[in-house]
ZADO-1210 file (C-alpha; in nm, 4 decimals, padded with zeros to 6 digits):
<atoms>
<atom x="-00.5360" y="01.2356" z="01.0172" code="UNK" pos="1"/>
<atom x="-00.2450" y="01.0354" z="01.1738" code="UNK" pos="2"/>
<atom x="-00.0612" y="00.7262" z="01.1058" code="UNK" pos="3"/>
<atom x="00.0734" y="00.4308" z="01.3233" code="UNK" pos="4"/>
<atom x="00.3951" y="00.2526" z="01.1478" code="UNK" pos="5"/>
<atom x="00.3663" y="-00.0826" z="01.2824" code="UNK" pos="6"/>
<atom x="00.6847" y="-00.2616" z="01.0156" code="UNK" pos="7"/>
<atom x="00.8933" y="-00.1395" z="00.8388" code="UNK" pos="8"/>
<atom x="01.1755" y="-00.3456" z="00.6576" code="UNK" pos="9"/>
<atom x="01.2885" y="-00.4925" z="00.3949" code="UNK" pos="10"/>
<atom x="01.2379" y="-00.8744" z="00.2614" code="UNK" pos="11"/>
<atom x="01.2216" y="-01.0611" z="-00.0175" code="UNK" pos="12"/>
<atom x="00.9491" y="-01.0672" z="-00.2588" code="UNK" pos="13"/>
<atom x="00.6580" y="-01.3726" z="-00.2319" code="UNK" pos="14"/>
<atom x="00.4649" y="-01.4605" z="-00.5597" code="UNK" pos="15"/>
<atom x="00.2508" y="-01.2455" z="-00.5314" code="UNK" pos="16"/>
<atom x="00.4483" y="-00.9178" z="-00.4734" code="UNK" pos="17"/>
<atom x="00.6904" y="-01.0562" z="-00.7488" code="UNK" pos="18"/>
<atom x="00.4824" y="-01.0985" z="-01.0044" code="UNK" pos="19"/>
<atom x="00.2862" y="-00.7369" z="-00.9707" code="UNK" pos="20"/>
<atom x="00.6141" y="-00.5145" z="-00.9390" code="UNK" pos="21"/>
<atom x="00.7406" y="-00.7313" z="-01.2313" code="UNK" pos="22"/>
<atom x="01.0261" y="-00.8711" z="-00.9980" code="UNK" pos="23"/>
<atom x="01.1766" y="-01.2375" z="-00.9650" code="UNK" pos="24"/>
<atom x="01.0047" y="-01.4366" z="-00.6882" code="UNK" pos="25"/>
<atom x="01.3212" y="-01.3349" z="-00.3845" code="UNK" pos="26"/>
<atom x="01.4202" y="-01.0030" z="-00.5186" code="UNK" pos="27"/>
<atom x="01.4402" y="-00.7504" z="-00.2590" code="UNK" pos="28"/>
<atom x="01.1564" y="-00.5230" z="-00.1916" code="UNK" pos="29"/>
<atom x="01.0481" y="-00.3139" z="00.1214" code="UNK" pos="30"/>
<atom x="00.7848" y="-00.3735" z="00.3531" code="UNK" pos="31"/>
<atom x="00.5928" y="-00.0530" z="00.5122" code="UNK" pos="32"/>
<atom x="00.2877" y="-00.1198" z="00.7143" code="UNK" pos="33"/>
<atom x="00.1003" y="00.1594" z="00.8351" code="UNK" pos="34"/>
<atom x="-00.2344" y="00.2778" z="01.0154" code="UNK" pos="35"/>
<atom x="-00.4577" y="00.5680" z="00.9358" code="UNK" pos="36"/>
<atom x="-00.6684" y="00.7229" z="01.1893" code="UNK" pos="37"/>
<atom x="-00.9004" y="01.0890" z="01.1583" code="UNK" pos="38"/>
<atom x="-00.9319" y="01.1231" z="01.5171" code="UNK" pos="39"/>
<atom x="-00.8879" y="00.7910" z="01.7029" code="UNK" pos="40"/>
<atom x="-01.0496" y="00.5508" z="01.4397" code="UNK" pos="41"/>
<atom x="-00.9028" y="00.3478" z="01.2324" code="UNK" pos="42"/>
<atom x="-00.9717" y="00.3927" z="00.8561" code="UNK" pos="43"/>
<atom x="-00.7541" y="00.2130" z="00.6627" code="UNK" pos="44"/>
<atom x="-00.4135" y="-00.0389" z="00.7467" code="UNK" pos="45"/>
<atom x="-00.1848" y="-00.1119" z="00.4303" code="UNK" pos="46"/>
<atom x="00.0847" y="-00.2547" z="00.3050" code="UNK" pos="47"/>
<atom x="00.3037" y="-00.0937" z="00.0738" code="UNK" pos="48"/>
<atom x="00.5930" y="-00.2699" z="-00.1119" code="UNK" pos="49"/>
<atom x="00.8662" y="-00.1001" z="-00.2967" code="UNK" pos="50"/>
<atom x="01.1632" y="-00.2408" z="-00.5062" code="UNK" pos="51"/>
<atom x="01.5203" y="-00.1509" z="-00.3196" code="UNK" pos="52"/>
<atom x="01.6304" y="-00.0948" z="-00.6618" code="UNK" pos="53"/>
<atom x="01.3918" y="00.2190" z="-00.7683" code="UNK" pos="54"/>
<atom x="01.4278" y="00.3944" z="-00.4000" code="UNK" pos="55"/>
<atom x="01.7828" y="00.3240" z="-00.2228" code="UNK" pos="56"/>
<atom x="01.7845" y="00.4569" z="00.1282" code="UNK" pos="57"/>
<atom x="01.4094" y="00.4485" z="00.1971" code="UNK" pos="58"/>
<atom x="01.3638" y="00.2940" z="00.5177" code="UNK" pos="59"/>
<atom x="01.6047" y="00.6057" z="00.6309" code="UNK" pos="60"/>
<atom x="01.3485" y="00.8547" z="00.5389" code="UNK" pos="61"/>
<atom x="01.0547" y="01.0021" z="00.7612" code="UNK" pos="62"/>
<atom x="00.7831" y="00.7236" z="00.7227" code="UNK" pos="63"/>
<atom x="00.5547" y="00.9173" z="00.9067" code="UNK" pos="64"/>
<atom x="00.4925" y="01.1568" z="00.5864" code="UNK" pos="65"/>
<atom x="00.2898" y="00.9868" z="00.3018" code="UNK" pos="66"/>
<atom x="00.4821" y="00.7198" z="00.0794" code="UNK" pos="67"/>
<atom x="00.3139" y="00.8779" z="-00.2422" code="UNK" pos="68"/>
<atom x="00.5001" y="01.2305" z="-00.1387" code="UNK" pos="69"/>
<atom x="00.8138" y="01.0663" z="-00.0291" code="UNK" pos="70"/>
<atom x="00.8724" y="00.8826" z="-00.4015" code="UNK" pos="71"/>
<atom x="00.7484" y="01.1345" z="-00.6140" code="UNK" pos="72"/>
<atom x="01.0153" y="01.3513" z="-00.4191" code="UNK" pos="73"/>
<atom x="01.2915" y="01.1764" z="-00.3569" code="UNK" pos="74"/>
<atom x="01.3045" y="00.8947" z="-00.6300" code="UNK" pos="75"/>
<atom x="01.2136" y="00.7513" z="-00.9982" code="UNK" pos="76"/>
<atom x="00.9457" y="00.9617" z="-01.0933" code="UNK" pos="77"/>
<atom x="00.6217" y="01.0850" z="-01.2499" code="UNK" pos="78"/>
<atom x="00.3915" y="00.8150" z="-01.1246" code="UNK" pos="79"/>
<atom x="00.1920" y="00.7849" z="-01.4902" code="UNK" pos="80"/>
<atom x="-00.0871" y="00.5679" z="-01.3615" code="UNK" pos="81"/>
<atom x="-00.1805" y="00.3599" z="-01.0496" code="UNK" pos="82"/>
<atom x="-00.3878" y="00.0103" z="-01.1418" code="UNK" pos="83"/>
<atom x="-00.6227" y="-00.0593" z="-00.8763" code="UNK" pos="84"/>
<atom x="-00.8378" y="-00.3788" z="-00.8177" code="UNK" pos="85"/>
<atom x="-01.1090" y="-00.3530" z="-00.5383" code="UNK" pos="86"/>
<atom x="-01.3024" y="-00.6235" z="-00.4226" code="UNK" pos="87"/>
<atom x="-01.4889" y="-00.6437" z="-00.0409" code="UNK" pos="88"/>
<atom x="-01.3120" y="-00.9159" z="00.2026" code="UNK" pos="89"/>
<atom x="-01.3041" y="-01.0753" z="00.4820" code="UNK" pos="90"/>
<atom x="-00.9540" y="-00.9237" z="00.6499" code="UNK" pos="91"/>
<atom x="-00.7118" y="-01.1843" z="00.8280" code="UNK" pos="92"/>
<atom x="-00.7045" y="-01.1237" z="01.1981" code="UNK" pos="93"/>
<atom x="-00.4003" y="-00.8506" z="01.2149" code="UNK" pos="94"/>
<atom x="-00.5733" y="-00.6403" z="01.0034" code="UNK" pos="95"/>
<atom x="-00.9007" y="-00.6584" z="01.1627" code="UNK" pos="96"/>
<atom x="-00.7505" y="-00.5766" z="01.4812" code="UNK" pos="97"/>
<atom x="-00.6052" y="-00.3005" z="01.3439" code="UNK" pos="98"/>
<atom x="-00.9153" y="-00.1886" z="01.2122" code="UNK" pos="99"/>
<atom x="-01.0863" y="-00.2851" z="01.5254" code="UNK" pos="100"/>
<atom x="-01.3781" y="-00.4413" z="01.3622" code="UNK" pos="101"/>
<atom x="-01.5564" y="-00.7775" z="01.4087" code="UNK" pos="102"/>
<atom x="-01.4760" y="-01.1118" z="01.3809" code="UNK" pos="103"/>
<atom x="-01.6623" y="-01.1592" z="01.0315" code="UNK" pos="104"/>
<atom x="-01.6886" y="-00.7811" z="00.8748" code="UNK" pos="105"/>
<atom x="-01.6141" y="-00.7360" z="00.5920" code="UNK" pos="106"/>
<atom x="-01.3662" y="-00.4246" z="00.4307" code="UNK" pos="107"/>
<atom x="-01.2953" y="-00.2906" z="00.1005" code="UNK" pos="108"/>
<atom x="-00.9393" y="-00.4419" z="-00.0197" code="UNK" pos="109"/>
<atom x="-00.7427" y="-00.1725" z="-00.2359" code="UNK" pos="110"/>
<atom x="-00.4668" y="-00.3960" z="-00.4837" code="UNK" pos="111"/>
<atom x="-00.2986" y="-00.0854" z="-00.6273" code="UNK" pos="112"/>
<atom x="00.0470" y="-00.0946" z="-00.8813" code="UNK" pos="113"/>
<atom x="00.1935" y="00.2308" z="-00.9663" code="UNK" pos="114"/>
<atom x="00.3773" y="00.2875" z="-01.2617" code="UNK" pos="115"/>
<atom x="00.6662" y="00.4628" z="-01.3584" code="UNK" pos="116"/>
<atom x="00.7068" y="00.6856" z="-01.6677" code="UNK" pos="117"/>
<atom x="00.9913" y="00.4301" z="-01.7241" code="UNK" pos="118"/>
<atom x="00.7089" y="00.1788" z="-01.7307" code="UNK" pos="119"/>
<atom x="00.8465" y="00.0428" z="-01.4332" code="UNK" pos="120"/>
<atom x="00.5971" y="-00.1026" z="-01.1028" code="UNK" pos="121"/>
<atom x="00.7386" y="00.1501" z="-00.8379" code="UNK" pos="122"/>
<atom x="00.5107" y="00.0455" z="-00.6089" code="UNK" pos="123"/>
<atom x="00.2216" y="-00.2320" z="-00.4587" code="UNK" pos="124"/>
<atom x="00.0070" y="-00.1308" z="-00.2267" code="UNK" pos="125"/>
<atom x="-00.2334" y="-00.3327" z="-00.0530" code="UNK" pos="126"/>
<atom x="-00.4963" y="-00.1778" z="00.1742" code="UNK" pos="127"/>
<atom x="-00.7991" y="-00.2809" z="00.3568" code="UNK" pos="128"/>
<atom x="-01.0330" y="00.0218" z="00.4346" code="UNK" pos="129"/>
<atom x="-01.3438" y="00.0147" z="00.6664" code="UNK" pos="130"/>
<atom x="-01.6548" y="-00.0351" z="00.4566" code="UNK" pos="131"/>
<atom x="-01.8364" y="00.2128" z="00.6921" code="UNK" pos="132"/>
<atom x="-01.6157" y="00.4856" z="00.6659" code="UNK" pos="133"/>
<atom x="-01.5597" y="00.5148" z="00.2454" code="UNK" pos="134"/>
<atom x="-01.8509" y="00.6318" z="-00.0270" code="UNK" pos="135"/>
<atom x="-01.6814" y="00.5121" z="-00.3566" code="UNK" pos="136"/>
<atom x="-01.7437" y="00.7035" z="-00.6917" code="UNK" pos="137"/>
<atom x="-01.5523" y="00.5787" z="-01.0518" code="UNK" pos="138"/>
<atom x="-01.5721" y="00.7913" z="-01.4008" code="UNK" pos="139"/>
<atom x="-01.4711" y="00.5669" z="-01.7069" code="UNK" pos="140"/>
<atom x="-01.3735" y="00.7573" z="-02.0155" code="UNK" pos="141"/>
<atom x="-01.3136" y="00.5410" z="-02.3447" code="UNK" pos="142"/>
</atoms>
């Protein structure tokens, strides 16, 4: 597989990024959008979006490696749990393109929060991923 880094920066948090990293609507957060491709197709385009506080110096390291690997190495750490919400979606146009599907298809949207062993959100990821290229399979335990 490869990846395509299309931003990378750092802005301040909407509503919606505030409130699921536990943040104050204008806090500072990075942006990292990226491309993933096995061969020359595109699987999946995400966003990720990290608080400057939990990993100083980020946008300096090789974004070409995985984010996951990059955290876990260099910054707070063990990632206890990841909270995902899935739901199917029409993508807006950028990330259609991206995905180079059509106008109208529909993709599976990943809304993922890790957290911390400090109970902290280190991360929000949101992904859209081709609904023709993923087989999903969940195991509940209670």
């Amino acid at each position: 597989p490869s990846t395509k880094l299309h931003v990378a920066d750092r802005i301040h948090a909407s509503d919606e990024v505030a409130k699921a990293l536990g943040l104050r609507k204008g806090d500072w957060v990075y942006r990292i959008e990226q491309s993933f491709f096995d061969a020359d197709v595109a699987m999946a385009t995400e966003t990720a979006y990290i608080p400057t506080e939990i990993a100083p110096g980020l946008l300096e390291q090789d974004l070409g490696k995985s984010l996951s690997g990059i955290l876990s190495e260099h910054y707070e750490k063990p990632i206890l749990r990841v909270q995902y919400r899935v739901r199917a979606v029409i993508p807006e146009e950028k990330f259609r393109e991206r995905l180079d599907l059509a106008v109208g298809a529909p993709t599976f949207e990943f809304f993922a929060v890790g957290i911390t062993s400090k109970e902290r959100s280190a991360f929000l990821v949101v992904s859209y991923k081709r609904g023709d290229k993923y087989d999903l399979s969940y195991q509940l335990e209670v």
